[in-house]
C-alpha positions in Angstrom: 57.6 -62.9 -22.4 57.0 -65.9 -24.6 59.7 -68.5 -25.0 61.8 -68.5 -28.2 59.9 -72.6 -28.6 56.4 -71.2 -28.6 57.4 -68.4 -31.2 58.8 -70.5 -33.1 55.9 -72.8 -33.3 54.3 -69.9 -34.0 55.9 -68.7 -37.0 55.5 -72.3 -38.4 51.8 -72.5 -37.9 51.6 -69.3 -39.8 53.7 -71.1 -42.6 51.6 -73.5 -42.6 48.7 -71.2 -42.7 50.5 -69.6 -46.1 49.6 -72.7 -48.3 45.8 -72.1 -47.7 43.5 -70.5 -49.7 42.7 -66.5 -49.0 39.6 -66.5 -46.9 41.1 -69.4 -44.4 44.2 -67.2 -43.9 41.8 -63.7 -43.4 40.0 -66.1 -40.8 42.5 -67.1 -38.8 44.1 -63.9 -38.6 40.7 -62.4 -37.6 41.1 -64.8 -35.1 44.3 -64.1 -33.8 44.0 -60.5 -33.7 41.3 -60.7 -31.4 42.7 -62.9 -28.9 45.6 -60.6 -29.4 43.1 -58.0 -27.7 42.7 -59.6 -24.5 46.1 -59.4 -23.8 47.9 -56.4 -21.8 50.0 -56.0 -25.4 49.1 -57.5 -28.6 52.8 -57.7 -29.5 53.3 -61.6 -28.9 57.1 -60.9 -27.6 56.7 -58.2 -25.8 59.6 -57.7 -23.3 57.3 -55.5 -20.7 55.0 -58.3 -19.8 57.7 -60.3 -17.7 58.3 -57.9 -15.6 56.1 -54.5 -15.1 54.2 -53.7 -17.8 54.5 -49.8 -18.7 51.1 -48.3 -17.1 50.0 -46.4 -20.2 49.0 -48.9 -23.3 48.5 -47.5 -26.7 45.7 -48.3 -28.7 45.7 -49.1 -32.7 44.2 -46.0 -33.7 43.2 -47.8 -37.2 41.1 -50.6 -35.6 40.7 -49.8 -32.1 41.1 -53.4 -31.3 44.3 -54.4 -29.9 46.8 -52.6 -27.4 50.8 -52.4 -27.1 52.9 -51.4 -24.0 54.6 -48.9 -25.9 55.8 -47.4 -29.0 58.2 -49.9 -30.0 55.7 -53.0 -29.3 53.3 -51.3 -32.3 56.3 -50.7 -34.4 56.7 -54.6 -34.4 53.6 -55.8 -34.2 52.6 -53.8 -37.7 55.6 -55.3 -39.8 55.2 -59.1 -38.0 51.7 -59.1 -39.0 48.8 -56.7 -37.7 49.0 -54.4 -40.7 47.1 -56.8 -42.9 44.4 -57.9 -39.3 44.1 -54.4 -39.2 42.2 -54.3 -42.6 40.0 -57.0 -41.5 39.2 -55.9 -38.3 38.2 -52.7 -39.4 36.0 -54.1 -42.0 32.5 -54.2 -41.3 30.9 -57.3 -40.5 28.7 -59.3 -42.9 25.2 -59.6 -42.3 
């Protein structure tokens, strides 16, 4: 599990991130999303990860990109964030 400091920092890069213009923010949270991906569970404080992570992961079913220990991982994950990275990533890729 990630430390309350790292969280934190976090939530103020995203703050940060707030007072940019539209297409830096959709970037970065392009970006995020799919480091989010490599991860066991995209949900950044998941509680499974320190100890054993729950065999079964769910997949987003909307952008097939990220995965989440359980239920209650995706539940948070979609209001902290993913909800809008999940329009991006399902988007289809210029060029």
């Amino acid at each position: 599990m990630h430390s309350p400091a790292l969280l934190e920092r976090l939530r103020a890069a995203e703050h940060q991130l707030t007072a940019q213009g539209p297409e830096a923010q959709a970037a970065v949270l392009e970006r995020t999303e799919r480091a989010k991906a490599l991860r066991p569970c995209a949900y950044l404080a998941c509680p499974h990860l320190a100890g054993n992570p729950q065999p079964r992961s769910k997949r987003c079913a909307k952008c097939l990109t990220v995965r989440y220990n359980s239920t209650e991982c995706q539940a948070q994950d979609w209001a902290d964030g993913h909800r809008a990275a999940c329009r991006l990533l399902r988007a289809p890729a210029d060029g």
